[in-house]
C-alpha positions in Angstrom: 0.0 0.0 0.0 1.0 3.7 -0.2 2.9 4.5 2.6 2.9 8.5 3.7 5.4 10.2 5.7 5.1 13.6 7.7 7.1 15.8 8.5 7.5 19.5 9.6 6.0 18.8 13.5 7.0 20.9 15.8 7.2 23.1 19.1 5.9 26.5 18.4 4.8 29.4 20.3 1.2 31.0 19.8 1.2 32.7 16.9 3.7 31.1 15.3 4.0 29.2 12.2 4.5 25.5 10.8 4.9 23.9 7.8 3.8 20.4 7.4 4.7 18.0 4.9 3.0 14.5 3.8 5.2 12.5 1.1 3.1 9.6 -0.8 5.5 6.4 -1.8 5.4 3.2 -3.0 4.9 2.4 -6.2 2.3 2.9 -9.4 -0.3 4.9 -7.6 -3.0 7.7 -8.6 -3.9 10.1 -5.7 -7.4 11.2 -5.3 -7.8 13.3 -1.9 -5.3 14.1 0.4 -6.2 15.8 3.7 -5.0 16.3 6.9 -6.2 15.3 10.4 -5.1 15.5 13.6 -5.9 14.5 16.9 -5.6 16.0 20.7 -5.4 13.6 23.8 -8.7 12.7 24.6 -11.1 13.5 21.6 -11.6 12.0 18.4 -9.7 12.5 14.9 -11.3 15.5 13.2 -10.7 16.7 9.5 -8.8 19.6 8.9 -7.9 20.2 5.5 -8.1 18.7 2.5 -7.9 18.8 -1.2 -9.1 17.1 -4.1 -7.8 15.9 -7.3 -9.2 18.5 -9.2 -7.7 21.3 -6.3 -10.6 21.5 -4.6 -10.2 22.8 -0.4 -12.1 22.3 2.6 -11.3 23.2 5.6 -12.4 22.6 9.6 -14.1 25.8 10.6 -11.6 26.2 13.2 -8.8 26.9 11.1 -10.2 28.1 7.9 -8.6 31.5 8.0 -5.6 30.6 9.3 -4.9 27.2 7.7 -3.9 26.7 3.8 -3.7 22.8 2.5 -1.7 22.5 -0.9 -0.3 20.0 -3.0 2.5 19.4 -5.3 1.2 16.7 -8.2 4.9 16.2 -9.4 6.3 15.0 -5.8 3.5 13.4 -4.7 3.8 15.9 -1.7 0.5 17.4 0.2 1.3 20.5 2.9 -0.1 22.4 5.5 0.6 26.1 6.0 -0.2 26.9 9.9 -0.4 30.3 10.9 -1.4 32.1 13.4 -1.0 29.0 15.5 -3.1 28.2 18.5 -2.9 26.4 21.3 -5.8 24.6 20.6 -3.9 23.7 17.7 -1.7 21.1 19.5 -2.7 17.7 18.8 -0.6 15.0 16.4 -1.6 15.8 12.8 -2.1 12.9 10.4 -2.0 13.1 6.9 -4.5 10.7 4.8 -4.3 9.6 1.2 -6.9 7.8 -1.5 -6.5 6.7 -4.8 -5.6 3.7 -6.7 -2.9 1.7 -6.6 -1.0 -1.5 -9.0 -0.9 -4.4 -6.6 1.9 -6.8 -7.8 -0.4 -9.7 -6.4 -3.3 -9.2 -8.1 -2.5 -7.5 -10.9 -4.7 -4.7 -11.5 -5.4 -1.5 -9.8 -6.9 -1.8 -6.0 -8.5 1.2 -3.8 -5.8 2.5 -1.2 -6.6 4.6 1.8 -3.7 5.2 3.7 -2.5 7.1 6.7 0.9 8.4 8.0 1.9 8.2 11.5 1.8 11.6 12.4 3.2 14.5 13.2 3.6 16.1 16.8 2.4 19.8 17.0 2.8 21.7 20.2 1.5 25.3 20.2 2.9 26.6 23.7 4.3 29.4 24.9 
């Protein structure tokens, strides 16, 4: 399966910025959506950003202003502009991939849905 890899985690103070990175690999693949999630101790995995094959955004209320998702079609790279960080903001980030995928032991194109292990975001002063 497509494996993804974040990077650009951080300790930050409030207001600062980050720059998160999510790398796709491994093998003949087709993204569809990319997005990132994240998730604080004690609640649940909520959406923050994401975008579409055809460049389409949404975005988590929460950080709508302040958050910019991107990607870069050539490396296979999504990223996260974070401004204006919160401390609210803290929480792991995960990135999150779909598309299609060759599978060598089937032989035709499969339906991925993969997820990185995440990226550590502190927002604290």
């Amino acid at each position: 399966q497509v494996q993804l890899v974040e990077s650009g985690g951080g300790l930050v103070q409030p207001g600062g910025s980050l720059r998160l990175s999510c790398a796709a690999s491994g093998g003949l693949f087709r993204l569809n959506t990319m997005g990132w999630y994240r998730q604080a101790p004690g609640k649940e995995r909520e959406l923050v950003a994401g975008i579409t094959s055809s460049g389409s955004t949404n975005y988590a209320d929460s950080v709508k202003d302040r958050f910019t998702i991107s990607k870069d079609n050539g490396k296979n790279t999504a990223y996260l502009q974070m401004n204006g960080l919160k401390a609210e903001d803290t929480a792991v980030y995960y990135c999150n991939a779909d598309g299609t995928i060759f599978d060598a032991m089937k032989s035709f194109p499969v339906d991925f849905d993969s997820w990185g292990q995440g990226t550590q975001v502190t927002v604290s002063s």
